[in-house]
C-alpha positions as CSV (number, residue, x, y, z in Angstrom):
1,X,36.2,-24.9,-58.4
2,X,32.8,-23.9,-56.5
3,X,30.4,-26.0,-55.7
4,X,27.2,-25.3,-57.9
5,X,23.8,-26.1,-55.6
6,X,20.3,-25.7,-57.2
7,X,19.5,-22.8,-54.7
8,X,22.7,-21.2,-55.5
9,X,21.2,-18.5,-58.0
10,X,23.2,-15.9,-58.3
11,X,26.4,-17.8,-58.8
12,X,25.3,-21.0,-60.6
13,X,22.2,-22.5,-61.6
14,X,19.4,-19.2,-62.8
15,X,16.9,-21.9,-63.6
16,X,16.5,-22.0,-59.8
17,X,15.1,-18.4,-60.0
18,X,12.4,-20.2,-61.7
19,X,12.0,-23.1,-59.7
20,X,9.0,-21.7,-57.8
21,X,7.3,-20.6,-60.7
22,X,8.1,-23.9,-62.5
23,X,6.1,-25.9,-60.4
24,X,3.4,-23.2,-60.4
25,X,2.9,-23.3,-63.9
26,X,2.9,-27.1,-64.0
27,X,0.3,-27.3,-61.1
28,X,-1.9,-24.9,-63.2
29,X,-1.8,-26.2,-66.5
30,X,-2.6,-29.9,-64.9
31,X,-5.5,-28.1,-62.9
32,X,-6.8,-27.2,-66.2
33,X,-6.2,-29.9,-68.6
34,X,-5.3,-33.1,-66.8
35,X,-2.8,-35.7,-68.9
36,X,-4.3,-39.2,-69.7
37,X,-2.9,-41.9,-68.4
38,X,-2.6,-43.5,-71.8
39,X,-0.4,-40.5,-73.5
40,X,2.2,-41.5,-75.4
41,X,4.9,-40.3,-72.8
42,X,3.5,-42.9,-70.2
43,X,2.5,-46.0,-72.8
44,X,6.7,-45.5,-73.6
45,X,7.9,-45.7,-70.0
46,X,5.2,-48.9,-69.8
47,X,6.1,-50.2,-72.8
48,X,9.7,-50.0,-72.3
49,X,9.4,-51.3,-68.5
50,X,7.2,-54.7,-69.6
51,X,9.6,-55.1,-72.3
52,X,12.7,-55.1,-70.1
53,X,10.5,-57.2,-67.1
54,X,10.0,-60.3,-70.0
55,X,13.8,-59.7,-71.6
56,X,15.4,-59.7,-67.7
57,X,13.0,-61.6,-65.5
58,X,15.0,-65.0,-65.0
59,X,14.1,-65.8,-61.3
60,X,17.1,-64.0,-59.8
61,X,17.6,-61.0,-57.6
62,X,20.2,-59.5,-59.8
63,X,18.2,-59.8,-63.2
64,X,15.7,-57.5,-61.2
65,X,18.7,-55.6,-60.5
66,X,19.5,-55.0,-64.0
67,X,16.5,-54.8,-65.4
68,X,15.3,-51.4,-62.7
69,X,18.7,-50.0,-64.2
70,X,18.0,-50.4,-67.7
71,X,14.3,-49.1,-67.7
72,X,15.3,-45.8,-64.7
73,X,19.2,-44.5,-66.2
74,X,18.0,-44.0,-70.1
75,X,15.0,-42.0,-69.1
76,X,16.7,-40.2,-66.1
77,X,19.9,-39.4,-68.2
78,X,17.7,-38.3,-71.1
79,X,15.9,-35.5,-69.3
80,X,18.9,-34.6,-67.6
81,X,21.1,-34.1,-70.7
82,X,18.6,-32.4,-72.6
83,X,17.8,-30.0,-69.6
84,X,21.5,-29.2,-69.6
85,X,22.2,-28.3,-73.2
86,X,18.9,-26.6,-73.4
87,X,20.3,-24.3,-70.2
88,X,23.4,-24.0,-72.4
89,X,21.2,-22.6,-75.1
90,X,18.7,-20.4,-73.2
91,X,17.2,-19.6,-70.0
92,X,14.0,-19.6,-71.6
93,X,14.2,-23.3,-73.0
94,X,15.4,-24.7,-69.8
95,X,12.5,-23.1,-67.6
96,X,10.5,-24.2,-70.5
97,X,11.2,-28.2,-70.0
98,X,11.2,-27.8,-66.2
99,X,7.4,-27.1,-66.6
100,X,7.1,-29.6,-69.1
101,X,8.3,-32.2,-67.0
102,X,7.2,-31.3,-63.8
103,X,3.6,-31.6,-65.4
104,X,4.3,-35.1,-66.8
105,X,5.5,-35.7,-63.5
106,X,2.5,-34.6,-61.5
107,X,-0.3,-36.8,-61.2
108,X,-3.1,-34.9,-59.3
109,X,-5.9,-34.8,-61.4
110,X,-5.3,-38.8,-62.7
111,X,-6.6,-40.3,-59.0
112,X,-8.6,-36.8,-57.8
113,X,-11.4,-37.9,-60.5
114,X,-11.7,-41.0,-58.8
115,X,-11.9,-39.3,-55.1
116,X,-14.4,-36.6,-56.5
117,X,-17.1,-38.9,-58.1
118,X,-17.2,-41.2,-55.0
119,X,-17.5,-37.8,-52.6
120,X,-20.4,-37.0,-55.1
121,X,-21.9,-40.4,-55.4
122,X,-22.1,-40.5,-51.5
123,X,-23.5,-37.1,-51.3
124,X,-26.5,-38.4,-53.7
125,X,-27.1,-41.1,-51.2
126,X,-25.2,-43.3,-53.8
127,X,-23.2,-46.2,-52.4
128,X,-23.7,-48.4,-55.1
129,X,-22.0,-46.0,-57.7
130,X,-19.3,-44.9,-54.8
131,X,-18.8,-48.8,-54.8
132,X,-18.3,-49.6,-58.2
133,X,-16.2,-46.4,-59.1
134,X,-13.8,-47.9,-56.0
135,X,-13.6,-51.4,-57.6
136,X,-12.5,-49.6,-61.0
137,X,-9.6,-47.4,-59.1
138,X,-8.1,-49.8,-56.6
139,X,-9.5,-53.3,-58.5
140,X,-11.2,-54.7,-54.8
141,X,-14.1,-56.5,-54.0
142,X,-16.4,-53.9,-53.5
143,X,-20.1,-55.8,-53.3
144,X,-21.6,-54.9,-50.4
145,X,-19.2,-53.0,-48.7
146,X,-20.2,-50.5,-45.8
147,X,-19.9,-46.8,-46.8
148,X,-17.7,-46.3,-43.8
149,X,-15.2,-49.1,-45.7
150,X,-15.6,-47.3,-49.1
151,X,-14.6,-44.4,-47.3
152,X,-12.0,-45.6,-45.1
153,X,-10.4,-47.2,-48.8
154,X,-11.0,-44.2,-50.8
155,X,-8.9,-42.5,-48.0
156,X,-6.3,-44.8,-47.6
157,X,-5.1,-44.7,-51.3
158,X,-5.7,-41.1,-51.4
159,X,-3.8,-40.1,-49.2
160,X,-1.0,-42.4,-50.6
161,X,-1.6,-41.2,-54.1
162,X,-1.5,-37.5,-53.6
163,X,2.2,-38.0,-51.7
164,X,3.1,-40.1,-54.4
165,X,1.8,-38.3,-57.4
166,X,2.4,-34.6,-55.7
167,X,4.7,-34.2,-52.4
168,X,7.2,-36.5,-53.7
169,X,7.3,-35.3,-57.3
170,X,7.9,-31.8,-55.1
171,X,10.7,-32.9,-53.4
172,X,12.6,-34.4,-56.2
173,X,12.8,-32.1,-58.3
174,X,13.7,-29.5,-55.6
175,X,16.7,-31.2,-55.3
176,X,19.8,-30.3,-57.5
177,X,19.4,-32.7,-60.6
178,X,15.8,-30.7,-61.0
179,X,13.8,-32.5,-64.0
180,X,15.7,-35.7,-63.7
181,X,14.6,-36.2,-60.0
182,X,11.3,-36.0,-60.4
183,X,11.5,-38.6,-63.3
184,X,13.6,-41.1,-61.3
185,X,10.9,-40.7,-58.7
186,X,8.0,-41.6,-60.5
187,X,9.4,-44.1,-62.7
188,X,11.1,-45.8,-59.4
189,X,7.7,-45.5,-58.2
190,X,5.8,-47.3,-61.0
191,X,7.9,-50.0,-61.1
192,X,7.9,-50.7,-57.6
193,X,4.4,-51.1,-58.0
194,X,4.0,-53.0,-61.5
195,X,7.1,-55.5,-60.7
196,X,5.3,-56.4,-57.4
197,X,1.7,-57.3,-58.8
198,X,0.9,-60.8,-58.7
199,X,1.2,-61.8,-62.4
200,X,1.6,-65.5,-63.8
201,X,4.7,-64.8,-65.7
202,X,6.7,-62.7,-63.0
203,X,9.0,-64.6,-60.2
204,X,8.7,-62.8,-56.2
205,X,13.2,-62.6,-56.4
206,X,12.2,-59.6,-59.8
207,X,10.4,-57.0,-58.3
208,X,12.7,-57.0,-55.0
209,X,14.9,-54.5,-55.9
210,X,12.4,-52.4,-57.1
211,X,10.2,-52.2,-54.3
212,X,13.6,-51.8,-51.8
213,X,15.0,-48.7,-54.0
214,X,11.4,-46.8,-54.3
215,X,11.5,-47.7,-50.3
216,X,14.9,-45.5,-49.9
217,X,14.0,-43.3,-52.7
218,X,11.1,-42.4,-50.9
219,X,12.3,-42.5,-47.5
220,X,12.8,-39.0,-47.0
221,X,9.7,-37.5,-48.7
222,X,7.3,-39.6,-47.3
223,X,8.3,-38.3,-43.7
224,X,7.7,-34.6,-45.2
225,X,4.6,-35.0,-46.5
226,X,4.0,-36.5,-43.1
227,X,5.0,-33.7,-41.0
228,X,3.2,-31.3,-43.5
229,X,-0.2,-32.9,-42.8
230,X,0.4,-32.8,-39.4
231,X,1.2,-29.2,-39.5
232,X,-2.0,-28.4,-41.6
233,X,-4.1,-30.7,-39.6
234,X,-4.3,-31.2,-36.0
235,X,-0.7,-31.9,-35.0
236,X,-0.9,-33.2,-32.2
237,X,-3.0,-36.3,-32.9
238,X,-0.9,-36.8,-36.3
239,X,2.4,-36.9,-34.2
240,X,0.7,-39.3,-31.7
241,X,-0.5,-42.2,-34.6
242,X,2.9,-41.6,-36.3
243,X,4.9,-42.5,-33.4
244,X,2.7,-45.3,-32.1
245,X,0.9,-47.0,-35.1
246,X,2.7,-46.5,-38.1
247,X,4.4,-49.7,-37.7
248,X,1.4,-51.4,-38.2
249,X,1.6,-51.3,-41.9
250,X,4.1,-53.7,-43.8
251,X,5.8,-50.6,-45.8
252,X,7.3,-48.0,-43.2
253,X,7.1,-45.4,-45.9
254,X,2.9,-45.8,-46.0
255,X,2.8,-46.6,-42.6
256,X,3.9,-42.9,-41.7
257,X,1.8,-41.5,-44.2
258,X,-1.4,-43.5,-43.3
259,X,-0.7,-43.2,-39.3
260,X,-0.2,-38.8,-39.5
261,X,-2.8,-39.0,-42.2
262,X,-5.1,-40.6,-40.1
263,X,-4.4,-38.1,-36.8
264,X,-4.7,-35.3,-39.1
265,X,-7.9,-35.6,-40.2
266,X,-9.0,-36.9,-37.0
267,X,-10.3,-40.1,-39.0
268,X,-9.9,-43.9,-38.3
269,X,-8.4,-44.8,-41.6
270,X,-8.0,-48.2,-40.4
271,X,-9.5,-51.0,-38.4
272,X,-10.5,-54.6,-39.5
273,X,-11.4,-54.9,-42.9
274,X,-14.9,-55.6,-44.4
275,X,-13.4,-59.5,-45.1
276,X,-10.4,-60.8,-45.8
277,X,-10.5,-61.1,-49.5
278,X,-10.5,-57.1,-49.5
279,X,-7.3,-56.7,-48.6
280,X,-5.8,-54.5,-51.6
281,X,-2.4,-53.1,-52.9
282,X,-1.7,-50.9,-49.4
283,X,-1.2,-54.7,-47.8
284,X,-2.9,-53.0,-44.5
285,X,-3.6,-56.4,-42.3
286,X,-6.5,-57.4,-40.5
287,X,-5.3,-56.7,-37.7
288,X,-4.4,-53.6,-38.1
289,X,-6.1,-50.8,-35.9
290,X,-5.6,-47.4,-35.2
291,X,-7.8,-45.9,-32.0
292,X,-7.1,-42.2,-33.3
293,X,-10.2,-40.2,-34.3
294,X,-13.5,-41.2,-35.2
295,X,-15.0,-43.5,-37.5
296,X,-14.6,-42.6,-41.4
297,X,-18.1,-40.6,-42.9
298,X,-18.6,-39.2,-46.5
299,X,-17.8,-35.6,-44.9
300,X,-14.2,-37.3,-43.8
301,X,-14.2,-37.1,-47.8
302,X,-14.3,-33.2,-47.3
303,X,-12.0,-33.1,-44.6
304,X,-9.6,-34.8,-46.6
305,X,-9.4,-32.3,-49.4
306,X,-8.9,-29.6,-47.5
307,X,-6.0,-31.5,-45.8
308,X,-4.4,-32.3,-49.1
309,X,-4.6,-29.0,-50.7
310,X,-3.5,-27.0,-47.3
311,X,-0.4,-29.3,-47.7
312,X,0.3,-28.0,-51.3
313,X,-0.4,-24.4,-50.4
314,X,2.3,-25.3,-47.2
315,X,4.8,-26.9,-49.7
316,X,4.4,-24.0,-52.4
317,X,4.5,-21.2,-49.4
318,X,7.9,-22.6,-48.3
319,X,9.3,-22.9,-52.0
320,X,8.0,-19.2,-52.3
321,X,9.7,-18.0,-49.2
322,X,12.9,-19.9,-50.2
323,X,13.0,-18.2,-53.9
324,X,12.4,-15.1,-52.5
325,X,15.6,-15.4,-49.8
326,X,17.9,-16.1,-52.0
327,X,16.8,-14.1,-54.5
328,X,16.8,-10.9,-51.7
329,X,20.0,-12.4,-50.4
């Protein structure tokens, strides 16, 4: 029996002749009408995940265990079966919910907002908008805060949410379980995040598992999107913070993100913090500095956008390349 890959085209899989095009199409139609955050597809996964969190949360390590299984394997099988019996159907309708899920995967536009009306508040000599639209995307303590630390913040989490809501959508569903990749990816991802947030009614042993799996999950793409900005950016000051100063972060995974980020743009992205009490969901310590570049300015904001959207043109350039080989081959 062969052995069917997802870039195996011309004896297995044709949706893979599409794969290129399928994240293309997604990529545009998100461009042009972003999804809400509060669309039904998302309040379900939420939902369904608090609902499991109060049914399973019992102080124990395996209830969290559980629980990550019972919210991630319904979805993951669901678009996963339905993407095989619409293949089984047509070519059209499989292609067709490829697209579909790649762009409820995809996340660009729902924290790009946020990183555009701060780069224009700035520009208008703003800080006091910049600061308050920064309080209502990361939920800090923004009163009085330098514009070099509303910078230095907007960067950190945008550089972590473009990976996460971009890159590693990207590589998931480049690999051979397609649509269902990219679903276990973000859902792993949001429940890392939600079962980890201080909350009255949630024990520390819960959200343990969730956190470690998104960890190995996103072991891997983490350390592409990291190359890719170094390879769009200035490479050799990336390479340099990665190997010395990503271990200054708590999580590896943001760690190598942050440090190549950081060298990439050329761009302190950290350095001791405005005061303590502003230390926010990136858990970046006081103490955590990074002598690459220069100190963070609203045209760092700039800089950063090109950075980002060079790495998407890199990603969908390689994907491009890739189709085209095996399509020629």
């Amino acid at each position: 029996m062969k052995l069917c890959y997802r870039y195996d085209i011309l004896s297995c899989d044709p949706i893979a002749r599409m794969t290129f095009f399928s994240v293309l199409l997604a990529l545009i139609l998100e461009q042009v009408r972003a999804l809400s955050t509060h669309n039904p597809v998302y309040n379900l996964v939420r939902s369904h995940a608090a609902h499991i969190a109060r049914t399973f949360d019992a102080g124990r390590h395996k209830h969290g265990v559980l629980a990550w299984l019972a919210v991630v394997v319904p979805f993951v099988l669901l678009v996963g079966v339905v993407y095989f019996l619409l293949m089984k159907v047509n070519f059209v309708l499989g292609f067709a919910w490829n697209v579909v899920i790649v762009y409820l995967t995809l996340g660009f536009r729902q924290f790009s907002h946020y990183f555009t009306d701060i780069h224009v508040a700035l520009n208008k000599d703003n800080p006091n908008e910049a600061r308050e639209i920064l309080r209502q995307w990361i939920g800090i303590d923004t009163v009085d805060m330098p514009v070099d630390e509303v910078v230095r913040h907007t960067l950190l989490h945008a550089v972590i949410a473009s990976h996460r809501h971009v890159f590693g959508v990207f590589f998931w569903f480049l690999m051979p379980v397609g649509p269902a990749g990219a679903v276990l990816y973000r859902i792993s991802e949001y429940l890392s995040r939600k079962w980890n947030e201080d909350a009255p009614d949630r024990s520390v042993a819960f959200g343990l598992f969730a956190k470690r799996a998104f960890y190995v999950i996103d072991w891997v793409p983490a350390r592409l999107t990291a190359i890719g900005f170094a390879i769009v950016g200035n490479f050799e000051d990336a390479v340099y913070a990665w190997r010395n100063y990503a271990k200054q972060w708590p999580n590896e995974n943001e760690g190598i993100l942050l440090a190549a980020g950081s060298g990439a743009l050329g761009a302190r992205l950290t350095g001791p913090l405005a005061e303590p009490s502003s230390v926010d969901a990136l858990n970046i310590g006081d103490d955590a500095v990074l002598p690459v570049g220069s100190d963070c300015t609203p045209r760092t904001l700039q800089a950063a956008v090109g950075l980002v959207w060079r790495a998407v043109l890199l990603w969908m350039l390689l994907l491009l390349m890739l189709t085209l080989a095996v399509w020629l081959g």
